[in-house]
N, C-alpha and C positions, 0 to 999 in steps of 0.2 A: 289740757290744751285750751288756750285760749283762743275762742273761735271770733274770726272774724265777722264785723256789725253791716247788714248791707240793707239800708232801706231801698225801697221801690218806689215813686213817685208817678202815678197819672189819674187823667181825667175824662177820658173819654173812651170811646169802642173800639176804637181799630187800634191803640194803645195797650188793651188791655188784651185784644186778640195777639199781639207781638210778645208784650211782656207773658205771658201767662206761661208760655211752655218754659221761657229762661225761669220765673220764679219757681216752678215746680224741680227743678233740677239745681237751682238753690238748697231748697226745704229739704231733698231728699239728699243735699251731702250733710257729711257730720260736721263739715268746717267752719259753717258759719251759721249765725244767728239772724234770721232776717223776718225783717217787719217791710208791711205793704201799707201806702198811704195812699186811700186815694182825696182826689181833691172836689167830686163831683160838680166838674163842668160839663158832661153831659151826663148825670149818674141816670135821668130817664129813659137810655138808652141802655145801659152797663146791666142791667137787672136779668135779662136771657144769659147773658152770659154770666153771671155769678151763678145760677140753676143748673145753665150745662157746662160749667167745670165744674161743678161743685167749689164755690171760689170763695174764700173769706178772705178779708181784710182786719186790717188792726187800728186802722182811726180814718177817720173821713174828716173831712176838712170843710164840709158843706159852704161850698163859695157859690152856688149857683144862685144865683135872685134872679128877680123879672126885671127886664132889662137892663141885665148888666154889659156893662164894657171892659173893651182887652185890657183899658188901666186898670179899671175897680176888679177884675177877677185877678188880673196879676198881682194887684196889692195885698187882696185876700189870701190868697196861696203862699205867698212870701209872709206873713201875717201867722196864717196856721204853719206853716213849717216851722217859724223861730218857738211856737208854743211846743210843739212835739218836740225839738231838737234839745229841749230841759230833760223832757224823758226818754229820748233813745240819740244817743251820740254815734250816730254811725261814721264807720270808717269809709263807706263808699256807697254813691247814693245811683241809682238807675234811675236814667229817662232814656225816655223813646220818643225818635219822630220828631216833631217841628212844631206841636202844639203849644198854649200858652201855660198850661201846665208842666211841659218838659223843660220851656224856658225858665221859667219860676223855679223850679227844682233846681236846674241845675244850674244859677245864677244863686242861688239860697248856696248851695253846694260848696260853690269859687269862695262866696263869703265867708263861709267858716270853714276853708283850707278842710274840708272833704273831697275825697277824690272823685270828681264825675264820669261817668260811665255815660257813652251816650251811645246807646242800639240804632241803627238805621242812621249811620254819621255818612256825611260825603255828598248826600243828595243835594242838587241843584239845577233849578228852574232856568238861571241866568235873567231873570226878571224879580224887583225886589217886589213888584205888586202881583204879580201872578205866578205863582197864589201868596194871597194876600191874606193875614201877615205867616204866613209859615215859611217864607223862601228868607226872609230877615232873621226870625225866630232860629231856624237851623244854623244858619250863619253865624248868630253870636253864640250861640250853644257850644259850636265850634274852635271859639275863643278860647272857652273855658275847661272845657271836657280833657279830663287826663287820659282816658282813654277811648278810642274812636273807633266803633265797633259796625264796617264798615259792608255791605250786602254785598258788592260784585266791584270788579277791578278798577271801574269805570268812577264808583263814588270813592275810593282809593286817589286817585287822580285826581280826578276833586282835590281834594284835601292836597295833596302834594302840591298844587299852583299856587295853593293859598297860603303854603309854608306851614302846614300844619303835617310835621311828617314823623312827629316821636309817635310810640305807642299805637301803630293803627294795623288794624288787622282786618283781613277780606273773611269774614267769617260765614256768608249769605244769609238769606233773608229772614226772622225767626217766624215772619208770616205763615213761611213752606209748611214749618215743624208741627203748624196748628192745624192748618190746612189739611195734611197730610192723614193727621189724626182723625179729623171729622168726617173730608170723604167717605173713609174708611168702615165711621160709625154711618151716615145715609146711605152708604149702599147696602150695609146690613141689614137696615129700617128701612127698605126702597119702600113699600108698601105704604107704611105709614106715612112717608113724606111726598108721596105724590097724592093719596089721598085726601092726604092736609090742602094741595094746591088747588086739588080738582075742585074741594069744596070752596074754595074762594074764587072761583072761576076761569082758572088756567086751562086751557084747552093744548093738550099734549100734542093734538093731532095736526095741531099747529107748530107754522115753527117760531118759538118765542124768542123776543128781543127784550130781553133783560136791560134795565135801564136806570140810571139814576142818575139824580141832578140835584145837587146839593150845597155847591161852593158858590159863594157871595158875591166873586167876581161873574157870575153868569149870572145874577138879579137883575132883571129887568129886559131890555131889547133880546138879549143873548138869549135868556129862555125862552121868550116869546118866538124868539126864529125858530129856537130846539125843538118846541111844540107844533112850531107850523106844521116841519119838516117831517116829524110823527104824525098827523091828520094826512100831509101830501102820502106820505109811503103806506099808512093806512087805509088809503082810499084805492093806491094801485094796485094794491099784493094782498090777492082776497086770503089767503093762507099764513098770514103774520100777526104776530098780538105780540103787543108792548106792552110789557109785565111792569109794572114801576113802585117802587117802596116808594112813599111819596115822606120824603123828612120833616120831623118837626119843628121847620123853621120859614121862614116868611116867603123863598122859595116854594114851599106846599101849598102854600096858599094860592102862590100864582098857580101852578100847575095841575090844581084843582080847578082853579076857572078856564084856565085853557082850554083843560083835556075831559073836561067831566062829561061830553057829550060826542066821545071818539068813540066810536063802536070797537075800533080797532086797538084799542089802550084800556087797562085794566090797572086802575089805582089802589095799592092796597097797601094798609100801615105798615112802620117799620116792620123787619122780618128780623126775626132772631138770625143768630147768625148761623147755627148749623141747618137752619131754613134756606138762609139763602145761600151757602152752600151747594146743597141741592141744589137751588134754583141752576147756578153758576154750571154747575155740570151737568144739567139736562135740558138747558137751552141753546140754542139757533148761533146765537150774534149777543156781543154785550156793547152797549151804548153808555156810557158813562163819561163823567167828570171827577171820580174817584180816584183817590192814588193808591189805594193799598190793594183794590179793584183790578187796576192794570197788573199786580204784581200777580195776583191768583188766578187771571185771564189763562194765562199761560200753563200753568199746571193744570187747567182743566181742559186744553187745548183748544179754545176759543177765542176764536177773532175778536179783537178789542177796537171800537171805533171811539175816541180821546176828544170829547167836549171841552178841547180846550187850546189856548193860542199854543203853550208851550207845555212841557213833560218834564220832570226830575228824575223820571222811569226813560232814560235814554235809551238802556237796555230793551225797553218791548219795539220801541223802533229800529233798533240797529240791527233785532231777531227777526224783522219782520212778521210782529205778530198783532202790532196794535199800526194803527194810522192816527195822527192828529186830523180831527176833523170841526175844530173851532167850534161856533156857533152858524158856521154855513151850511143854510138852508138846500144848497145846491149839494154840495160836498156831500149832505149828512145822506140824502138821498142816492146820491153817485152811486155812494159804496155799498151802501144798503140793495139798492138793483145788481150792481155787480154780485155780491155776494150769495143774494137767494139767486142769480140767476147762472153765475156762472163755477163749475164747480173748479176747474183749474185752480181758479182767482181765491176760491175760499180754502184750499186745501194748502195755497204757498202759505196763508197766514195761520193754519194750524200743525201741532204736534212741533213745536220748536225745541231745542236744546234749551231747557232752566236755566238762565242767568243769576238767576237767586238761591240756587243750591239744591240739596241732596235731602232736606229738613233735619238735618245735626248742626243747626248752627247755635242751639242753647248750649249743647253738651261743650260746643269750642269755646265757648264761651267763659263756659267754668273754668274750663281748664288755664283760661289766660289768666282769669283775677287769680286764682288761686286760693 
């Protein structure tokens, strides 16, 4: 039997949190042959998780330099795919999400009449700058992608306005599938992973506010309110502490000087991800500008408050489970008193029906390429 050829292409964390469950349900049929590229555009992050899936790959692309830009990393990536595409002619190539590595692949893809697969098809901002550039980036991905491998009915829609209506299938989110998994392994390890926090200075007996802030269009003013907003509500609510991965990019640096003297805020480096997992299910309230964040909000039954103008995650609004709460200072604080103070308020925003599935959407998956 001639088994069909399926590369993988991505470059970052929460790409490779989505991809990882569909590749392993690849590898484990007999039908096909499949190679994983990655292109390390954040591979300084991707390292916790190669250790806990146990995760190899088959070429790296290493595109990342010091200060590079979205041209010069999408030329790299286009660059190392035409080199590999000598040694592995696939029949169908996977990306995920909105990245500049998803678009490179599957723009490499269109060009040499490979079939694109694109995981998390349909999403949309309705703004091409926020978030900037991934609302563009999906969009033209969308052009290209033979098959449109879509989370929940709403990105399905999507795509139908746009006249993109062959091949597209509601298969939900392959986040759930990961997610599902890990839980499962920190509450087995509850011991060791809270021990791990206590030691960095999380205090349990608090209730934590999970936080992150890491998108480009919040650089500058927009953080600077986020920050306030965090000192204002850490100064009124003696029993709150804002836990915060602080990223490694020029955003950290502000939020270092912000917050580095908030008794109430606790800055600590990237978390692996079945760290912050944990985190994710044993805190309070999650404060974020994150989009794969808002999708795991919900399975861990946590109120999601959205650092941002607008959501491609339409679904946590519609469940009422997340609020958009911009970079207002006012806003950010509102909800935050309503929520520690009132318990109605925070119980309508948890335990919602999953809009993003059941975690079987890699196995749907298989079953459609064939």
């Amino acid at each position: 039997m001639i088994k069909k050829k399926v590369l993988f292409v991505f470059g970052t964390r929460p790409e490779l949190i989505k991809l990882h469950p569909v590749i392993e349900v690849f590898k484990k049929s007999n039908k096909h042959e499949v190679k994983v590229c990655i292109t390390s555009q954040h591979k300084e992050l991707l390292h916790d998780l190669f250790e806990f899936f146990s995760f190899t790959y088959d070429v790296d692309l290493v595109v990342m330099k010091p200060n590079q830009t979205l041209v010069s990393s999408f030329l790299d990536i286009m660059e190392g795919l035409n080199k590999y595409h000598q040694e592995f002619k696939s029949d169908v190539i996977f990306v995920q999400g909105d990245t500049t590595s998803a678009f490179a692949g599957a723009l490499f893809g269109f060009y040499n009449n490979i079939k694109v697969a694109h995981i998390e098809a349909g999403l949309r901002s309705g703004s091409l700058i926020s978030p900037f550039p991934e609302e563009g980036n999906r969009k033209m991905i969308s052009q290209v992608a033979f098959y449109h491998f879509c989370p929940t009915e709403y990105a399905r829609i999507n795509l139908y306005k746009e006249n993109s209506t062959d091949n597209v299938f509601v298969v939900g989110n392959t986040v759930i599938d990961t997610l599902v998994e890990t839980i499962k392994i920190t509450q087995e390890k509850e011991a060791k992973y809270k021990a791990y926090f206590e030691h960095l200075g999380v205090n349990f007996n608090n209730r934590i506010i999970l936080t992150t802030m890491h998108r480009r269009e919040n650089f500058g003013t927009p953080l600077m309110d986020i920050c306030a907003a965090i000192k204002e509500f850490s100064a009124y609510c003696d029993d709150a502490q804002f836990v915060i991965p602080v990223h490694p990019n020029r955003n950290g640096v502000m939020i270092r000087q912000q917050l580095s003297d908030c008794k109430g805020a606790l800055l600590l480096p990237p978390l692996a991800y079945d760290n912050l997992v944990y985190l994710m299910n044993n805190c309070f309230v999650i404060l974020t500008d994150s989009g794969g964040i808002q999708e795991e909000a919900i399975s861990c039954n946590k109120p999601i408050l959205i650092l941002r103008d607008t959501t491609e995650r339409q679904e946590v609004l519609e469940v009422g489970a997340g609020l958009l709460v911009h970079s207002d200072k006012v806003l950010i604080f509102s909800y935050l008193k309503r929520l520690f103070e009132m318990r109605k308020f925070y119980r309508s925003m948890t335990h919602k029906i999953n809009p993003y599935g059941d975690g079987n959407a890699s196995q749907k998956i298989l079953e459609i390429i064939g």
